[in-house]
C-alpha positions as CSV (number, residue, x, y, z in Angstrom):
1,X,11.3,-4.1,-4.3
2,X,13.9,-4.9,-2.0
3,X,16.8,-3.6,-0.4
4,X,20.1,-5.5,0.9
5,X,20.5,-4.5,5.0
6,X,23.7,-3.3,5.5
7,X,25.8,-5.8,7.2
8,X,26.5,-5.8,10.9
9,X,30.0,-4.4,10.4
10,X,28.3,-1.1,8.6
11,X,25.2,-0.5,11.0
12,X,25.0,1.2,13.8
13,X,25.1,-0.3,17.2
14,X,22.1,1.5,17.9
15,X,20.1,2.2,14.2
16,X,18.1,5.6,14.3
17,X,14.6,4.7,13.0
18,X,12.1,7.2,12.2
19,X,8.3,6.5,11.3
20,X,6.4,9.4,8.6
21,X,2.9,9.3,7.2
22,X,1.4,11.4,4.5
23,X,-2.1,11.2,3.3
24,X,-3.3,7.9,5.1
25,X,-5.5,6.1,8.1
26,X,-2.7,5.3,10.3
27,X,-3.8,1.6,10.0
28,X,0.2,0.2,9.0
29,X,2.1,2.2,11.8
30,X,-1.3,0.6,14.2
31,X,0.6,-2.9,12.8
32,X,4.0,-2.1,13.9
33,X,2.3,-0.9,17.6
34,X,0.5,-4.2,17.3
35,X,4.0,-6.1,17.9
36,X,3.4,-5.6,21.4
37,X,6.1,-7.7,22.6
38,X,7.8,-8.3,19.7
39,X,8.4,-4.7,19.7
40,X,9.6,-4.4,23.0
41,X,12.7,-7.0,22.0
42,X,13.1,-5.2,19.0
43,X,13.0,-1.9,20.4
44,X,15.9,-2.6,23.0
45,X,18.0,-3.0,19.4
46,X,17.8,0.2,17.7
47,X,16.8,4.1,18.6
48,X,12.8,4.4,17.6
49,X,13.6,8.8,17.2
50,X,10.5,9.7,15.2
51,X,7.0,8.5,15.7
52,X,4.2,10.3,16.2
53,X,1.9,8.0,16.5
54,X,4.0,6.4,19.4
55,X,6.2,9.3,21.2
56,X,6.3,12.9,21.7
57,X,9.8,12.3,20.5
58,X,10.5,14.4,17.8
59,X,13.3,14.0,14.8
60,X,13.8,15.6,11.6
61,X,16.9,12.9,10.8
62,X,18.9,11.7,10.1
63,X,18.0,8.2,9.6
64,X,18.9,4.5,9.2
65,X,15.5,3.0,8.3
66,X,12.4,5.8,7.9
67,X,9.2,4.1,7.3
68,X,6.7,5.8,4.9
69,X,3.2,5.7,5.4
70,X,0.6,7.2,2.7
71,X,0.6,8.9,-0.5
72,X,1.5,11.9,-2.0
73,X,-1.3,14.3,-1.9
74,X,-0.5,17.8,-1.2
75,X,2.4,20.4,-2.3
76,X,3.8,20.5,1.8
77,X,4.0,16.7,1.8
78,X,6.0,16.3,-2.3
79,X,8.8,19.0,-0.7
80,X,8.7,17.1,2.7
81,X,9.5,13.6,1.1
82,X,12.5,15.0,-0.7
83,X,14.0,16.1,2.4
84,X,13.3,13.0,4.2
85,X,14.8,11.0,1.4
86,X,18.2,13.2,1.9
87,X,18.2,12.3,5.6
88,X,17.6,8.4,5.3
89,X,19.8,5.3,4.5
90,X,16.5,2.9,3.7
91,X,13.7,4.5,3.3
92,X,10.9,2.0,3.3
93,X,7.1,2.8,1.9
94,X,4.8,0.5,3.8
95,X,1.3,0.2,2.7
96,X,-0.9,0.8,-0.4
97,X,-1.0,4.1,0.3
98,X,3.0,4.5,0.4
99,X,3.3,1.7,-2.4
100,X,0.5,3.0,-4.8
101,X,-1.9,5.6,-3.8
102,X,-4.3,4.2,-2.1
103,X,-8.2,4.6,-2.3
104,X,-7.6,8.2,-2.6
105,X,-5.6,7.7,-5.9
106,X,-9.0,7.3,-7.4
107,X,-9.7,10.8,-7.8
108,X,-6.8,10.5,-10.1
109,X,-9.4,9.8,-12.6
110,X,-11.2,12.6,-12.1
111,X,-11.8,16.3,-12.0
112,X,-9.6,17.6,-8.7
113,X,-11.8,21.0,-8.1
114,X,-14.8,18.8,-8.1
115,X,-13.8,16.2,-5.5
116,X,-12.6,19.1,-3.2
117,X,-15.7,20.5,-3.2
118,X,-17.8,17.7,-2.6
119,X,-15.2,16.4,0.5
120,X,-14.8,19.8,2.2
121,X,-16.8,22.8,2.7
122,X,-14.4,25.5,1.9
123,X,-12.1,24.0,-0.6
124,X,-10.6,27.2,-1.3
125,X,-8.7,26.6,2.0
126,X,-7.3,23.2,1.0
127,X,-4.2,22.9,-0.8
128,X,-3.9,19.6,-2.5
129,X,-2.2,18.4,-6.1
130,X,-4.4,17.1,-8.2
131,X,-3.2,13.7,-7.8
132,X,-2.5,11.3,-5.0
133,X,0.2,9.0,-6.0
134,X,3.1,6.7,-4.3
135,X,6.2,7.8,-2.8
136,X,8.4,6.4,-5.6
137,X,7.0,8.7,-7.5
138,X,8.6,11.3,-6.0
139,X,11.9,9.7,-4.4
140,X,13.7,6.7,-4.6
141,X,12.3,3.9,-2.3
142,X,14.8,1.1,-1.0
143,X,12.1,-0.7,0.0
144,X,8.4,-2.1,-0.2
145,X,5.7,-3.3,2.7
146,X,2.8,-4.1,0.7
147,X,-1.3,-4.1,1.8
148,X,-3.7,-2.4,3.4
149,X,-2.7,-3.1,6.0
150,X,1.1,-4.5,5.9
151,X,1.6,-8.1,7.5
152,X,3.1,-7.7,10.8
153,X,4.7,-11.0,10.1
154,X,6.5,-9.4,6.5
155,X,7.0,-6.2,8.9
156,X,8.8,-8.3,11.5
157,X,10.6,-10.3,8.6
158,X,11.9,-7.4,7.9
159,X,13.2,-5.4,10.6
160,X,14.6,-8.8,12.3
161,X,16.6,-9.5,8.8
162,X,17.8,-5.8,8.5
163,X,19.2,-5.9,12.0
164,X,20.8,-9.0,11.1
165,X,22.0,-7.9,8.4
166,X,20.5,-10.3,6.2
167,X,18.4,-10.0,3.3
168,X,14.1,-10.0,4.2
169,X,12.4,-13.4,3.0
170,X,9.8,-11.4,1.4
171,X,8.0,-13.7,-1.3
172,X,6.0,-12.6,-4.6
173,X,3.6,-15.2,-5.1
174,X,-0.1,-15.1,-5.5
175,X,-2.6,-15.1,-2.9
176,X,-3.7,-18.5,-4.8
177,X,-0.5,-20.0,-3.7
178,X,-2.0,-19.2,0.3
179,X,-5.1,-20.7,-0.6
180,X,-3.6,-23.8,-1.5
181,X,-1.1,-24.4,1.3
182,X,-4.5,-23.6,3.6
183,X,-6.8,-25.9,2.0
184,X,-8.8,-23.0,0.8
185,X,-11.5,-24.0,-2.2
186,X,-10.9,-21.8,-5.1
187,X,-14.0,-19.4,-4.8
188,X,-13.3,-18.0,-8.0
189,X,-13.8,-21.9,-9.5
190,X,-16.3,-23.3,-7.1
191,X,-18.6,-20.4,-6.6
192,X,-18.1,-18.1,-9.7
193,X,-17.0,-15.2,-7.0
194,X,-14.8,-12.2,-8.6
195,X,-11.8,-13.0,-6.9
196,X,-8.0,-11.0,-7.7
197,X,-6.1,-13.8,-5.9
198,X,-4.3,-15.0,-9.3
199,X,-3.0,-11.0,-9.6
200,X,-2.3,-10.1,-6.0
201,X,0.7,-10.3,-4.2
202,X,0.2,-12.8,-0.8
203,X,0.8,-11.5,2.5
204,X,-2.8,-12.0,4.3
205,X,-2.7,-15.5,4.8
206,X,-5.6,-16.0,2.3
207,X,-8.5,-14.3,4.8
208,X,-11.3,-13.8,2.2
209,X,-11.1,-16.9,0.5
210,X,-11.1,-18.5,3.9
211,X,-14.7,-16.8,4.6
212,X,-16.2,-17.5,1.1
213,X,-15.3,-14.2,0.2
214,X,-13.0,-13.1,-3.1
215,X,-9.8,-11.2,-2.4
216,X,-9.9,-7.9,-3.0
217,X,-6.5,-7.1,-4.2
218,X,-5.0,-5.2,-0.6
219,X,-1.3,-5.9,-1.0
220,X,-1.1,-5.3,-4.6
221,X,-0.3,-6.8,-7.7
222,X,2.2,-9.3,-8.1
223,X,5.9,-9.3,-10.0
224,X,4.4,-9.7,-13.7
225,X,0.9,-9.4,-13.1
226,X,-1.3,-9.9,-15.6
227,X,-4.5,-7.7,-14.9
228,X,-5.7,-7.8,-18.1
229,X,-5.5,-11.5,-18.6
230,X,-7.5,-11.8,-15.7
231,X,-9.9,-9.1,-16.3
232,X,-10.4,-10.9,-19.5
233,X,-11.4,-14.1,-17.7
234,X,-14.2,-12.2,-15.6
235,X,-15.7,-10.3,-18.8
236,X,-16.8,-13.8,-20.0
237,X,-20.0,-12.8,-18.3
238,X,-20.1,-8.8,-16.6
239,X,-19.4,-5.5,-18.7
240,X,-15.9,-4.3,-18.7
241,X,-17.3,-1.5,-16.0
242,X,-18.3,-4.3,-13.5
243,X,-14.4,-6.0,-14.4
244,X,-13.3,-2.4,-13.6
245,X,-14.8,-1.9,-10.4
246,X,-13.2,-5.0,-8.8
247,X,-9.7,-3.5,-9.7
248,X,-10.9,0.1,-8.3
249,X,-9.7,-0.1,-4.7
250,X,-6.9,0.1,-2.7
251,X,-4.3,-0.4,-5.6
252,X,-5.9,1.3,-8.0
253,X,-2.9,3.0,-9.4
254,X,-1.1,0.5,-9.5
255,X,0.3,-0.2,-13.3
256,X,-1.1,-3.5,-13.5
257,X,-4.5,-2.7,-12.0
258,X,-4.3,0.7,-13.4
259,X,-4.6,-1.0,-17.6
260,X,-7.6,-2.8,-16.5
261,X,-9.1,0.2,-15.1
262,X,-8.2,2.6,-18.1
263,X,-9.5,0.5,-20.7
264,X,-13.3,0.8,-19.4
265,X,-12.8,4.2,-19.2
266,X,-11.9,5.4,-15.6
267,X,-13.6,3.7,-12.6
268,X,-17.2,3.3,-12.2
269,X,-19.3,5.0,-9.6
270,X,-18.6,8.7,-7.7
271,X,-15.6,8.7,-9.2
272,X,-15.8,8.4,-12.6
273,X,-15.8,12.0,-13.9
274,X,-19.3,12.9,-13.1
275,X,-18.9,12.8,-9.4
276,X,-22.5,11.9,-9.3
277,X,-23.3,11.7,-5.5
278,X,-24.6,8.4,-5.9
279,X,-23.1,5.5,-3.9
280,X,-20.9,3.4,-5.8
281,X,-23.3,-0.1,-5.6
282,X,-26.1,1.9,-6.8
């Protein structure tokens, strides 16, 4: 998902641009601080007039470009990105979090009073909704950053190309493709590893497959991703729980990974309607 910049002629000499997080580690606004210098030249473009993370500069909007980090997960946060959304031009969801849910959209699955009271001691003092879920759930996004954590390189794509008023070079193409332009060895074919390159959209520069290791879905599924044609292919020799398991992280609410997951029956381990208190390789 994509949004055309508005021209030069439209935006701002200056652009006002704010940066939000909801229920999240803080790891993608940590990318856009990771700039460094990059941000500095970018910085000297455009008004940075909310960011916690980064200033005690305070702004409730309005905006030019927001960037959302993290998920839905409370009632204060659902009314909070509705008014955000009324104050912004682009809003922009960066993360897995933001895009999908994150990790904590897997107590989608199950009871919400129960995982409250195992994560906090008094959950009668904890307001939360009984889902986590992405911001386009709520609002409507202009915009998508995908992983876990984004790319500075797709992050600096697209704040360059905004304030040039030209459309982000943003491609959806499988992490397979990465492994092939770096000379990767499939590890799904070579070493029978469960790997979600062929369903995953690229973005890390292929770093598991580079270490042996199969990719564990961080920026998402893919335009058109066919979960359960992969999830298919692994089956051939693990039970459908096992297959389920590898799509039960960071997107697992994602439609695509989401099938796969609902079709064994909710995600194996703590959080699979039991909430046993057993850890999830036992």
């Amino acid at each position: 998902m994509l949004a055309v910049p508005a021209s030069r002629a439209t935006m701002p000499r200056r652009p006002r641009i704010g940066v939000v997080k909801f229920a999240s580690c803080d790891g993608c606004q940590l990318t856009l601080l990771d700039l460094e210098d990059d941000l500095l030249a970018i910085a000297d473009r455009l008004d940075i007039v909310e960011f916690a993370e980064a200033t005690s500069n305070r702004s409730s909007g309005p905006f030019d470009i927001l960037f959302v980090e993290g998920s839905i997960s409370t009632p204060e946060q659902a009314v909070d990105i509705v008014r955000l959304r009324a104050a912004t031009s682009t809003l922009v969801t960066i993360g897995a979090c933001a895009t999908s849910g994150g990790i904590q959209a897997l107590r989608n699955w199950a009871d919400h009073d129960a995982v409250r009271s195992l994560v906090y001691p008094d959950p009668e003092y904890v307001e939360s909704l009984a889902t986590a879920t992405p911001v386009a759930d709520h609002v409507a996004v202009d915009a998508e950053l995908r992983g876990c954590p984004i790319s500075p390189d797709q992050l600096r794509e697209f704040v360059t190309a905004t304030l040039a008023g030209r459309r982000p070079d943003l491609p959806d193409e499988a992490v397979c493709a990465e492994c092939k332009r770096r000379n990767v060895v499939c590890v799904a074919v070579a070493e029978g590893v469960t790997c979600l390159g062929p369903v995953t959209r690229s973005g890390c520069g292929a770093l598991c497959p580079a270490y042996g290791r199969g990719c564990y879905g961080c920026f998402g599924p893919r335009e058109s991703a066919n979960g359960e044609g992969l999830a298919t292919w692994l089956g051939r020799d693990r039970d459908a729980a096992d297959t389920a398991r590898s799509f039960a992280l960071f997107n697992a609410w994602s439609p695509p990974f989401r099938r796969v997951i609902d079709a064994a029956g909710g995600p194996p381990g703590p959080i699979d309607g039991r909430l046993t208190e057993e850890p999830l390789d036992a």
